[in-house]
N, C-alpha and C positions, 0 to 999 in steps of 0.2 A: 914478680917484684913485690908483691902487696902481700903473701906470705913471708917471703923475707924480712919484710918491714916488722910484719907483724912480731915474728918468731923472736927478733931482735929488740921488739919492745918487753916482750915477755922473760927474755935473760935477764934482760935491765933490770925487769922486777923483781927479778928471783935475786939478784944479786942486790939490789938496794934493800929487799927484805933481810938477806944474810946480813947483810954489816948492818941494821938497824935492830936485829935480833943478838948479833955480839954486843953490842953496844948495852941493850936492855940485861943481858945476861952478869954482863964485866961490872954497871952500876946499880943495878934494881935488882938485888938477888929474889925480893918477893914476885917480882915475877915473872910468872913459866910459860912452856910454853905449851899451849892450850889445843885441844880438839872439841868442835860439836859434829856429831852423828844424827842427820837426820833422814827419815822415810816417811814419807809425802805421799797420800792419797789424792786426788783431782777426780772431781766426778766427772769433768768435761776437761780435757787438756785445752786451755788459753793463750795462747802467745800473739801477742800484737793485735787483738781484738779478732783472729782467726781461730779455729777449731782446728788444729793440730793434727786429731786423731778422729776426726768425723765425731760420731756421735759417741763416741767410746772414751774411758778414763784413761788415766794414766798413774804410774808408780814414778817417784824421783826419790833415787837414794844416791845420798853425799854426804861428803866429810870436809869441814871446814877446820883450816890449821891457822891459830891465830897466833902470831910471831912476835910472843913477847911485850902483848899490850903496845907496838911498837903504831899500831893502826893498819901496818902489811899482813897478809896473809894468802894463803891459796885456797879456794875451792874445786874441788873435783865431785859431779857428780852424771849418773847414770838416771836415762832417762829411757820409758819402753811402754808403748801402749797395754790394757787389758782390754784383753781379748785378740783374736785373731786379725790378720789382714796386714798391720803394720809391723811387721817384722823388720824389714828392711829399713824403717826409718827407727829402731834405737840407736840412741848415740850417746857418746861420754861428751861432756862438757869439760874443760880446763878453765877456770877463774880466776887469776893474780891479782889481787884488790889492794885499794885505799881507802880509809874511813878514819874518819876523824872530826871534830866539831873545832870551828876556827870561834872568834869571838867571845870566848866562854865567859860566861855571867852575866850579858852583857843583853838587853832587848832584840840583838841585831847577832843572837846565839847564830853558826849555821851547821847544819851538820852536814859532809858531804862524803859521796862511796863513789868509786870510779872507779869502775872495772873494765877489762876486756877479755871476753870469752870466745876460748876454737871449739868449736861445736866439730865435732869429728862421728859422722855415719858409718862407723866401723863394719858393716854388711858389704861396702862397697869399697872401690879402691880408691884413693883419694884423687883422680884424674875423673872418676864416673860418679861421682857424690856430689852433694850439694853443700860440700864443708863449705864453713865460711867461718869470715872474724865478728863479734859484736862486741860495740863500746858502749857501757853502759854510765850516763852521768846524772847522779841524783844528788839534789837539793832539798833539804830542808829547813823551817825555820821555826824550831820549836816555842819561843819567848816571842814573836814581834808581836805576836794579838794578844795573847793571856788565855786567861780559862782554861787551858788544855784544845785550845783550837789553834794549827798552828796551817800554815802552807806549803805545798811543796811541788815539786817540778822535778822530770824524769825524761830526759833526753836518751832516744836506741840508734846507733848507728851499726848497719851493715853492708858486710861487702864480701865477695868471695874469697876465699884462702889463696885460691891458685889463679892463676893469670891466666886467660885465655877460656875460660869457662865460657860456653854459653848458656846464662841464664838470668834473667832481671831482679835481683835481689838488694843491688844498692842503693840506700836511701836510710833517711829520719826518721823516726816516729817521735814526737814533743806530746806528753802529757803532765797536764794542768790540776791539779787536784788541791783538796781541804780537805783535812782529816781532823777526828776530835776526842778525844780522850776522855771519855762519860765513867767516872766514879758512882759504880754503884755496891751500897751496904754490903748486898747478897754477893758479892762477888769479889775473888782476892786481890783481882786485878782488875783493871778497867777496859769498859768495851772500847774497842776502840774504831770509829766511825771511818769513814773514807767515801768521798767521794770525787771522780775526777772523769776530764775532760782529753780524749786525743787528738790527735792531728799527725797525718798518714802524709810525710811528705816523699813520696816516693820508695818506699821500702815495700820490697818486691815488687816492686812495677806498678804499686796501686795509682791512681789518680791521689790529688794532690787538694784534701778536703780531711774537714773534720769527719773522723770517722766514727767514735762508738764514747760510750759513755759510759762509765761501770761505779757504781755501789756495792760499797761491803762492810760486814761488821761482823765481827770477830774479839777473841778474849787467849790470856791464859790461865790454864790453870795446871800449877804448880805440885806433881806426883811426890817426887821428892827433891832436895838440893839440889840434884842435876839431872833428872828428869822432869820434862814439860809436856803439856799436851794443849797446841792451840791449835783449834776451829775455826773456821771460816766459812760466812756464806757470800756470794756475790751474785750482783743480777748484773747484766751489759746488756744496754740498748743498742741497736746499730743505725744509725744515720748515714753509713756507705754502705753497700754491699759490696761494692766495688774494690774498696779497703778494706774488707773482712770477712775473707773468702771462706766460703759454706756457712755462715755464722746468720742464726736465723733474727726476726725482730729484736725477740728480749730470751736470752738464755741466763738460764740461773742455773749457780754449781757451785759446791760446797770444795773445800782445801782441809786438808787432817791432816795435822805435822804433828810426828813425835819427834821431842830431839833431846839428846845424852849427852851433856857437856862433861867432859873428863880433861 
């Protein structure tokens, strides 16, 4: 049933993207419709304040289709451990998105992205895999403090694809973070700071606590018009172990995106 649901909300999207992509095409001839390509280095694969791939990195390569500046789009992208062992858990992601900034000009700016993603383990059959849907709901609030300091809020909800699974997966994760936007000379764009706070409410079975805390800062720098190369380092503390399974006290790991906007 909860596949179904799902699969049904993902039409909607692909179909509310078409008619908001005719619509942009019929009155906005200026604008098209857009792809970014990007390949994603991870020294340590992170998701949900867990280690993913043990001690090992990972490669993420996707292609994001943005539908006519309409604020809809899809992403699709492939995910797969370096180095041996994890074979069996690469998987393709599917991503139909929203984003868009409501309030504009205004101290009470917001800007919000709402996605929901089928993580599909293509090594398995989808009755013996651990597919599942996630709903991803982020908030930001670039204007309410000033300075380039702004706040923001990152709600994860998952659940299985298929009905009848056994396996503890569904639940929240709520993170809490402030990020800051540091202009410096030597640099063409600004660092940009980050710091934030989780809360592991049941996703994967964890107990029901603050779990991990993570710092990062990071930049871009600009190759040509539509290529980028931004860096990232982060460190996560853990305050659960319990929520953030094999994830030692404090792991620090760096993120390398290229990305080809055409």
């Amino acid at each position: 049933m909860k596949m179904k649901k799902g699969v049904s909300v993902i039409i909607v999207l692909l179909l509310s993207t078409a008619g908001f992509a005719e619509l942009a095409e019929n009155n906005s001839p200026e604008k098209k419709l857009s792809f970014t390509y990007d390949i994603t280095y991870m020294s340590r694969y992170m998701t949900h304040g867990t280690q993913g791939y043990g001690q090992k990195g990972a490669l993420l390569n996707s292609i994001d289709v943005n539908l006519y500046d309409s604020g809809f789009g899809i992403r699709v992208l492939h995910r797969n451990a370096i180095g041996s062992g994890y074979a069996a858990k690469q998987r393709f992601e599917y991503m139909p998105y929203y984003r868009n900034q409501l309030f504009k000009g205004t101290p009470f700016a917001m800007d919000i992205d709402i996605s929901m993603t089928f993580k599909h383990y293509y090594k398995y059959a989808l009755d013996e895999s651990k597919t599942l849907y996630e709903w991803i709901f982020a908030f930001s609030w670039p204007n309410i403090i000033g300075g380039g300091l702004y706040p923001y809020y990152i709600a994860h909800y998952e659940y299985p694809a298929l009905s009848g699974l056994n396996y503890k997966i569904t639940g929240w994760l709520h993170r809490f973070g402030l990020g800051y936007n540091m202009k410096v000379k030597e640099l063409p764009n600004p660092l940009q700071l980050t710091s934030e706070i989780a809360y592991t409410d049941g996703l994967e079975g964890a107990t029901h606590n603050w779990s991990y805390t993570t710092f990062g800062i990071g930049t871009k720098f600009n190759i040509t018009k539509n290529l980028a190369f931004v860096p990232t380092v982060y460190e996560q503390i853990t305050l659960d172990k319990s929520a953030c399974l094999g994830a030692r006290r404090d792991i620090t790991y760096c993120v390398l995106s290229m990305r080809y906007k055409f």
